[in-house]
C-alpha positions in Angstrom: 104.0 165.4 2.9 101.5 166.6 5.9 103.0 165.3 9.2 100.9 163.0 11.2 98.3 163.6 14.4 100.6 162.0 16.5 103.9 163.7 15.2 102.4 167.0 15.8 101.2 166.2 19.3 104.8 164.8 19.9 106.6 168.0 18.7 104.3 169.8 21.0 105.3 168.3 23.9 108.7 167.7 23.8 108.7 171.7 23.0 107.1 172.5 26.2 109.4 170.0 28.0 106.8 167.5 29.0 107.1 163.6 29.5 104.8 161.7 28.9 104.1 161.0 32.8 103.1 164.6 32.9 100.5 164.3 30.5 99.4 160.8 31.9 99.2 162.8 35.7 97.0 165.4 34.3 94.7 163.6 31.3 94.7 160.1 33.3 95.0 158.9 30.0 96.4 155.8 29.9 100.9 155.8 29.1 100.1 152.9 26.4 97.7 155.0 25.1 100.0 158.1 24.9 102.6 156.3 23.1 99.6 154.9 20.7 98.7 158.0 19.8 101.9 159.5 19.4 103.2 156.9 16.9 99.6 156.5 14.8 99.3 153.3 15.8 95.2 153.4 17.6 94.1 150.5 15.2 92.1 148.5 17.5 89.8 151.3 19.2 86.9 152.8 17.3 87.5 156.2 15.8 85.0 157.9 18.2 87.7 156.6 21.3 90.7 158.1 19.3 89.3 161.4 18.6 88.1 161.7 22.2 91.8 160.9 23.0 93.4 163.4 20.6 91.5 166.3 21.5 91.9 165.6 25.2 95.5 165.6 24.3 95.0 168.9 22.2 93.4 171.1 24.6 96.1 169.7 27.4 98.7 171.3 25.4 96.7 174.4 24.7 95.9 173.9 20.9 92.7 174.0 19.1 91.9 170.0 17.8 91.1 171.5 14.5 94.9 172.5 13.7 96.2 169.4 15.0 93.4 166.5 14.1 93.4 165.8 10.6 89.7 165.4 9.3 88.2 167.2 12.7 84.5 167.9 12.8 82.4 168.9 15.7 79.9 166.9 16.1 76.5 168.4 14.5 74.0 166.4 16.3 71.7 169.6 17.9 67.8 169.6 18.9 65.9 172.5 17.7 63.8 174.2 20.7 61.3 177.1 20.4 61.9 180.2 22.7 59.5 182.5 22.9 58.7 182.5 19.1 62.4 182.1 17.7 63.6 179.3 16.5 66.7 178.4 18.3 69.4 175.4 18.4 71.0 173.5 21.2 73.4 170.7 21.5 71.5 167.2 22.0 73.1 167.3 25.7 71.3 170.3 26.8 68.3 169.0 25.5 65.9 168.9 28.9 62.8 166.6 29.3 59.4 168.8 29.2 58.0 169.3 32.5 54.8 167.7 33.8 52.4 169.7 35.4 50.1 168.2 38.2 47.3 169.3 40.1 47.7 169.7 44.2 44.2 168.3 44.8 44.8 165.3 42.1 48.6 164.8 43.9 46.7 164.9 47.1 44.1 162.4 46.1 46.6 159.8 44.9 48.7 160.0 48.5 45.5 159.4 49.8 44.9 156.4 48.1 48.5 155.3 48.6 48.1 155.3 52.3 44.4 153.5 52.3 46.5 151.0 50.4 49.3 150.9 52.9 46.7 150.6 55.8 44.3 147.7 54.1 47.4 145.5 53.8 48.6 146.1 57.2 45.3 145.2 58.8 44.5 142.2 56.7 48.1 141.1 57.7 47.2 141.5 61.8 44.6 139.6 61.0 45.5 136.4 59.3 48.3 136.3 62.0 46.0 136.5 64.7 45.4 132.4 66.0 42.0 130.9 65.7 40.9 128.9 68.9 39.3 125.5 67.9 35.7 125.1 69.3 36.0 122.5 72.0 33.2 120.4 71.9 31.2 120.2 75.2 30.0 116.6 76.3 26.7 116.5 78.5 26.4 113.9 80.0 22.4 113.3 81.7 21.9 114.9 84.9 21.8 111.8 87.7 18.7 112.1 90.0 19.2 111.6 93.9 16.7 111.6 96.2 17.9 112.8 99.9 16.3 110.2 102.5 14.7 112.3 105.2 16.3 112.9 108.8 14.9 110.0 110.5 15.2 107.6 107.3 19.3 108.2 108.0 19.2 107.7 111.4 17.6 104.5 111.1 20.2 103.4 108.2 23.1 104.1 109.9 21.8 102.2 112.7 21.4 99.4 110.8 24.8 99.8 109.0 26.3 99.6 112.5 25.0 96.4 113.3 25.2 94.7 110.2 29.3 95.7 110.3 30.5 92.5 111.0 33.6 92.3 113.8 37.0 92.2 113.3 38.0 89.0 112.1 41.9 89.2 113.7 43.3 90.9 116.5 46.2 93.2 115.1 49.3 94.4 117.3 51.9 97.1 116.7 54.8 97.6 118.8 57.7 100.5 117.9 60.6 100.8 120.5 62.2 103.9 121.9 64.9 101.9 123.4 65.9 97.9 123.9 63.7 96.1 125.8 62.6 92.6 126.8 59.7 91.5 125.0 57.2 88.6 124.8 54.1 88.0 122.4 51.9 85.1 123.0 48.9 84.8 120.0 46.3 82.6 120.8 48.0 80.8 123.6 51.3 80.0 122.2 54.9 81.6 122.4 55.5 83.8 118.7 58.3 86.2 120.1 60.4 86.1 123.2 63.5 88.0 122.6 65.4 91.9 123.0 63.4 94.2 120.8 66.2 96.5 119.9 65.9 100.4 119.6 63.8 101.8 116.7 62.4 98.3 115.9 59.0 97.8 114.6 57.5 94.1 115.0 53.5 93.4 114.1 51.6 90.1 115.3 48.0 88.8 114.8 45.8 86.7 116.8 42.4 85.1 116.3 40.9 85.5 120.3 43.8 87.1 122.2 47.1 88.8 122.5 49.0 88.3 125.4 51.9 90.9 125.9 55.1 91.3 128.6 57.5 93.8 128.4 60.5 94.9 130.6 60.2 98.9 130.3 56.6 100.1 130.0 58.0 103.4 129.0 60.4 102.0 126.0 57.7 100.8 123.7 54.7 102.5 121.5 51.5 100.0 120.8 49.0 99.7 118.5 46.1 97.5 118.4 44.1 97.4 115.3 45.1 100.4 114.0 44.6 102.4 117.2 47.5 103.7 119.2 47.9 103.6 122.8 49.8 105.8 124.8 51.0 105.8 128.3 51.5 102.3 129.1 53.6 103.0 131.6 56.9 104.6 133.2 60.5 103.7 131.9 61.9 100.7 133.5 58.2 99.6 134.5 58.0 95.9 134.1 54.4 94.4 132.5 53.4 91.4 132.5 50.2 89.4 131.0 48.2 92.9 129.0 45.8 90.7 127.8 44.9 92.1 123.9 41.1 91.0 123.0 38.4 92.1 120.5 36.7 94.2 122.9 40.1 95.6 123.8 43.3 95.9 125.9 43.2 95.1 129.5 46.1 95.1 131.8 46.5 92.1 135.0 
């Protein structure tokens, strides 16, 4: 009775004084696998796995996979290639692809083309991004005429502006103190305000004919009448009695 793949490959090793570590450390085959094939027992790989297994097993241990494999054949698959007249054979994994030969000036032509490409696609990209103003509409409106009076037509209307302007209806008074002083307002004959006007105050009266003012410091107060002020009514401390406040005016007694 022939002994076994495995048995052989077994005997071989243990002859040399291998373990099966060794063999794992140089084959990187698997230790399950080892023991597999050592003990027959490959069942659930296909038979192109084992015999790849096997004969990397073989040549580790120096044999040739024929005197050890039972049933080894080489596999016959080979592509026949022409050299120079002679037919000749080569293994299907030398077998190389035949090489294409192109023209510079038709490689040339198609980077060309590749570029235009390229630069079409970038300029129809700047612009669609580029943002489109909306027209505004323009409104016109008609064109008003105006007709400039003459010099002497504007003299004579402002004239008669000025005298149409009708006269203030109410006399208005102001008064804004720099410091406390005595004050009296009589409006149209009677007694409104007789009292200390304190510091920073502001107080406003109105009258239909006449204003009549007294104050105790001249200097402490700031008036206005009608919108108008008036400065310099008089020194600090300077008692004023009766300015008489009118429509034509302001008139001190």
């Amino acid at each position: 009775m022939s002994e076994s793949t495995g048995a052989k490959l077994k005997s071989l090793r243990l002859q040399k004084g291998l373990s099966l570590e060794d063999v794992h450390k140089k084959t990187k085959i698997h230790l399950n696998i080892l023991k597999a094939i050592e003990e027959d027992s490959l069942v659930n790989f296909s038979p192109i796995y084992i015999r790849g297994f096997q004969k990397i097993y073989c040549k580790f241990l120096g044999i040739d996979p024929k005197e050890c494999i039972v049933d080894y054949k080489e596999p016959s698959s080979s592509v026949r290639t022409v050299e120079k007249g002679k037919e000749k054979t080569a293994p299907a994994w030398q077998f190389k692809l035949p090489k294409v030969r192109v023209k510079p000036k038709a490689l040339i032509l198609v980077i060309l083309a590749f570029f235009f490409i390229i630069f079409l696609f970038k300029l129809g990209k700047a612009v669609s991004s580029k943002p489109v103003k909306p027209k505004q509409a323009v409104k016109r409106t008609p064109a008003a005429v105006v007709s400039k009076p003459s010099g002497k037509q504007q003299v004579q209307s402002t004239a008669k502006e000025q005298a149409s302007a009708p006269a203030a209806k109410t006399i208005t008074l102001d008064i804004h103190t720099k410091e406390d002083t005595f004050t009296q307002v009589k409006a149209d004959g009677k007694v409104v305000f007789q009292n200390v006007l304190r510091k920073g105050r502001s107080e406003s009266w109105q009258a239909k004919e006449k204003i009549e003012l007294s104050v105790g410091s001249a200097g402490a107060v700031e008036l206005e009448v009608n919108g108008k002020r008036i400065s310099g009514l008089g020194r600090r401390g300077q008692a004023l009695k009766n300015i008489l406040i009118t429509k034509e005016g302001m008139s001190i007694k």
